[in-house]
C-alpha positions in Angstrom: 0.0 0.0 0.0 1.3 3.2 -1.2 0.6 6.2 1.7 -0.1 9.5 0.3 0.0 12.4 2.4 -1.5 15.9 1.6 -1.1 19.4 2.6 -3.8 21.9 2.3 -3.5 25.7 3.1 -6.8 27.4 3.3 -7.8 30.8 4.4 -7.0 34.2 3.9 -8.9 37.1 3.7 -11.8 34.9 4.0 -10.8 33.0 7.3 -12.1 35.0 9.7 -15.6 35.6 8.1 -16.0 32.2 7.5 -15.7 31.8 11.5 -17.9 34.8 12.1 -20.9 32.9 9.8 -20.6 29.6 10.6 -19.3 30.1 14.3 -19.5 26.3 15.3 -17.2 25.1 12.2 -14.6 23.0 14.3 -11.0 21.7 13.4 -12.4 18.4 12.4 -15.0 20.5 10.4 -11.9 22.1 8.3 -10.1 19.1 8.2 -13.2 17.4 6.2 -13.7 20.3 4.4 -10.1 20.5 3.1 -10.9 16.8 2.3 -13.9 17.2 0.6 -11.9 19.7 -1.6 -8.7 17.2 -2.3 -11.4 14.5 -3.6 -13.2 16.8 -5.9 -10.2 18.5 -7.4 -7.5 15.5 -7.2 -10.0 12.7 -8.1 -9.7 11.0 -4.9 -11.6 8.1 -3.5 -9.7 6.5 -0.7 -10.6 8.0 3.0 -7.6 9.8 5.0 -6.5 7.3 8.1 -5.6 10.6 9.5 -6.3 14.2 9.1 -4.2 16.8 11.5 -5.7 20.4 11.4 -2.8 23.3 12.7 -4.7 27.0 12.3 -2.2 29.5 11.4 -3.3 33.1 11.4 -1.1 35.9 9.8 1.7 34.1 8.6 1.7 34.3 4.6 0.8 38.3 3.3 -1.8 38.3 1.3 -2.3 41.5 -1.1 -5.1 43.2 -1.7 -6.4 44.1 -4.8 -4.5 47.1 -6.5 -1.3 46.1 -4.3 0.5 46.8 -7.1 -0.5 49.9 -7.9 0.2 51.3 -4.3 3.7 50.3 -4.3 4.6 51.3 -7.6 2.8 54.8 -6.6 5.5 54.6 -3.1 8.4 53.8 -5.5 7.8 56.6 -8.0 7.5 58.7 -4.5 10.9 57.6 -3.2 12.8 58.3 -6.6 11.2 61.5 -7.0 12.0 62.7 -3.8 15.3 61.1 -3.8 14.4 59.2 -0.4 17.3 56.9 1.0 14.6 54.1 1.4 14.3 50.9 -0.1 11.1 48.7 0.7 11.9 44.6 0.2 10.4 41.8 2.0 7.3 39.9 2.1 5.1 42.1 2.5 5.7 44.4 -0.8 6.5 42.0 -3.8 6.5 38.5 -3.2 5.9 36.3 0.1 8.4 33.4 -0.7 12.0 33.5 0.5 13.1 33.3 -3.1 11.2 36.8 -4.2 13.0 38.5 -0.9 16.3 37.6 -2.1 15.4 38.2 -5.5 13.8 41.9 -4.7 16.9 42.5 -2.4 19.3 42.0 -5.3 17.4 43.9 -7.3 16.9 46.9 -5.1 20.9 46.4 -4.6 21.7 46.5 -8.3 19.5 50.0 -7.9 21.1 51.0 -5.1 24.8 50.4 -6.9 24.3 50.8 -10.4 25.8 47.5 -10.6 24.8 44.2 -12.2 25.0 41.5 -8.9 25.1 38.2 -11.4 
């Protein structure tokens, strides 16, 4: 028997309406719900022998629409006014570690006029 095992992030701007409407949802009720959602999209038939629910609140930013805009508006700002400020990090263009180190470099290229590769 082959074992499979899933993970399933869920949430986001959503999460804590979804609480506020259906206050009684539990973590068992998330756990089948995430479930319900991995059969439907993946095809799946067998049953989980176990389903572990861990609630995570804040930890991944999520942009809101015209995120985009706002920082490109901040940017043009900072170059305009010749501000000594660079913004990098999750929370401006890209979550993952990868886009940090990528948006660092490139904000360092900026910064030195020099190509870092």
């Amino acid at each position: 028997m082959i074992a499979h095992r899933y993970t399933v992030m869920m949430g986001g701007a959503w999460s804590d309406h979804l609480r506020e409407v259906v206050p009684s949802m539990t973590d068992a009720d998330l756990g089948q719900y995430a479930v319900t959602a991995l059969q439907k999209q993946l095809k799946l038939t067998a049953e989980p022998s176990f389903i572990h629910v861990e609630q995570l609140t804040n930890c991944i930013p999520q942009y809101l629409v015209g995120h985009d805009n706002v920082l490109n508006a901040i940017s043009q700002a900072v170059r305009s006014q010749n501000l000594p400020l660079s913004l990098v990090g999750s929370s401006y263009r890209g979550a993952s570690v990868h886009d940090c180190i990528y948006n660092a470099r490139l904000e360092m290229e900026v910064i030195t006029g020099k190509d870092l590769l």
